[in-house]
C-alpha positions in Angstrom: 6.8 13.7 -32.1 4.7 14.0 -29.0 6.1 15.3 -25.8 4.4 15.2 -22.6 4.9 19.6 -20.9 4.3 17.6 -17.5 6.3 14.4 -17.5 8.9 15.8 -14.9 5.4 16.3 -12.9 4.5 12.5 -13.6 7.9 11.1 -13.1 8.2 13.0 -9.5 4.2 11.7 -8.8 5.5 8.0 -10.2 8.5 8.3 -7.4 6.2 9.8 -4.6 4.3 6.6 -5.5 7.2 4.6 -4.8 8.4 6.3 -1.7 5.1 5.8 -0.3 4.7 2.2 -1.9 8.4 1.2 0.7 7.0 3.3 3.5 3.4 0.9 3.6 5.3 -2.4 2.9 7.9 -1.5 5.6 4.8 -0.3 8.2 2.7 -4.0 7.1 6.2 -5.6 8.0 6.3 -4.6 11.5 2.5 -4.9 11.8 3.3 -8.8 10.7 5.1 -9.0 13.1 3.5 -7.4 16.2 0.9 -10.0 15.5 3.5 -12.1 15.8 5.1 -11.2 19.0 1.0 -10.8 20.1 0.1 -14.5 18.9 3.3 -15.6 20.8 2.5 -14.5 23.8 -1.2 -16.0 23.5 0.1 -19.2 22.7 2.4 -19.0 26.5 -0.8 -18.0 27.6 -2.3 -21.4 26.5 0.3 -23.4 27.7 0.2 -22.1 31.1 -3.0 -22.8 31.5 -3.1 -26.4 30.2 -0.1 -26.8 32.6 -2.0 -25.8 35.5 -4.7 -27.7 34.1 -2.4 -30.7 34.5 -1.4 -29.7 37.9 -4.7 -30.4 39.6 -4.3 -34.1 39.3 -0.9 -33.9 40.9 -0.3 -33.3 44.2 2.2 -29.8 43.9 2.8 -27.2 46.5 0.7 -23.6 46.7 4.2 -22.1 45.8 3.9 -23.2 42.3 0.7 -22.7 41.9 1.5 -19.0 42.8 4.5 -19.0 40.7 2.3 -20.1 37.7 -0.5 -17.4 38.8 2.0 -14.8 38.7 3.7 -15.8 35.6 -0.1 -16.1 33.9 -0.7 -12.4 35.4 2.7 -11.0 33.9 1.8 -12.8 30.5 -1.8 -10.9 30.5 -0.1 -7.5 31.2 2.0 -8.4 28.4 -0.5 -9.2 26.1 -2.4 -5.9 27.1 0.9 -3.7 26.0 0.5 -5.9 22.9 -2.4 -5.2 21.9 -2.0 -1.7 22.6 1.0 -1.6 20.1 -0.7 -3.7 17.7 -3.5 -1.1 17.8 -0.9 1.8 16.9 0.5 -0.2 14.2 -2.5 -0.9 12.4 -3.9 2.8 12.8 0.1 3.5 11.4 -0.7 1.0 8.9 -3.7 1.7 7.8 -2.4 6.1 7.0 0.2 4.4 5.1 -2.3 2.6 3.0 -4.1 5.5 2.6 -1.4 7.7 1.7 -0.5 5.3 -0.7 -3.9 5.3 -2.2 -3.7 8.5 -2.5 0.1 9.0 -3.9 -1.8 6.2 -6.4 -4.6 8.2 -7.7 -2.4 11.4 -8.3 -0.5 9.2 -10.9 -3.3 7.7 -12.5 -4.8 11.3 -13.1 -1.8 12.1 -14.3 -1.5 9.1 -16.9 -5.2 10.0 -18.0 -3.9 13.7 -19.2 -1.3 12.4 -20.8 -2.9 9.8 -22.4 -5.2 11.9 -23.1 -3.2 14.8 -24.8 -1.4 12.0 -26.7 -5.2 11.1 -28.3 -5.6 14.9 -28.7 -1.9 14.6 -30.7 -3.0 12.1 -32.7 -6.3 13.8 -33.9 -4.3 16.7 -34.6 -1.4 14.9 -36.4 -4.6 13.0 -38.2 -6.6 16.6 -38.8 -3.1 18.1 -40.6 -2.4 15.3 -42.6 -5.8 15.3 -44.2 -5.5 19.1 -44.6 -2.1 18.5 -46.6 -3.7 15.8 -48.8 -6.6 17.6 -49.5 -4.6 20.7 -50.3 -2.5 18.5 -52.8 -5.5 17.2 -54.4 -7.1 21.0 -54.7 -3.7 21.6 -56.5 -3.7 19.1 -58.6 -7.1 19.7 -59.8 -6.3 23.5 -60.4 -3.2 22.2 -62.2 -5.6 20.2 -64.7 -8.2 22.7 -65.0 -5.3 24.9 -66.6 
């Protein structure tokens, strides 16, 4: 029966796998959603600006047009920290995906080898059995010859 000497090895690589699998979906979670938060704040952006679009036709007092300006430039700073954090969580998210990559290839060189010593097994297994047979056909043909 064939036994892989370095399964706990591949088991603990197949878990490291895992670990690092939850740590890059939880990172492309929050990513997801600082896009979100980002796209949000783009689409206020938008609206302000179609609303003071539609203030031009009406008559309205320099006091809301200041109120709007100020509101638009709070909204920009805000989209700049966005962006900024966006920025951090795809660097974040893209060393998780590499980790991952990583954590992904160790396994797979691991299942080579043993797939690999399993082949070697089975030539070996294949090698004896011949042996055995030829060895009871030498005998029997001694066993004639007498």
């Amino acid at each position: 029966m064939f036994t892989y000497n370095l399964q706990s090895v591949l088991e603990y690589r197949q878990s490291l796998e895992e670990k690092k699998l939850t740590e890059f979906s939880g990172q492309e979670r929050i990513l997801r959603r600082e896009k979100e938060i980002l796209k949000g704040i783009r689409e206020k952006q938008q609206i302000l600006v179609e609303e003071l679009r539609a203030l031009k036709d009406k008559e309205c007092t320099s006091r809301d047009i200041a109120l709007s300006l100020a509101f638009m430039e709070e909204l920009q700073k805000r989209e700049n920290r966005q962006i900024e954090v966006v920025r951090e969580a795809t660097a974040l998210f893209e060393e998780k995906r590499k980790d991952l990559l990583e954590a992904v290839k160790k396994r797979k060189m691991m299942e080579i080898h043993k797939e690999y010593q399993f082949r070697e097994y089975k030539a070996d297994l294949v090698l004896s059995e011949r042996r055995e047979t030829d060895e009871l056909s030498i005998q029997r043909f001694v066993r004639r010859e007498r």
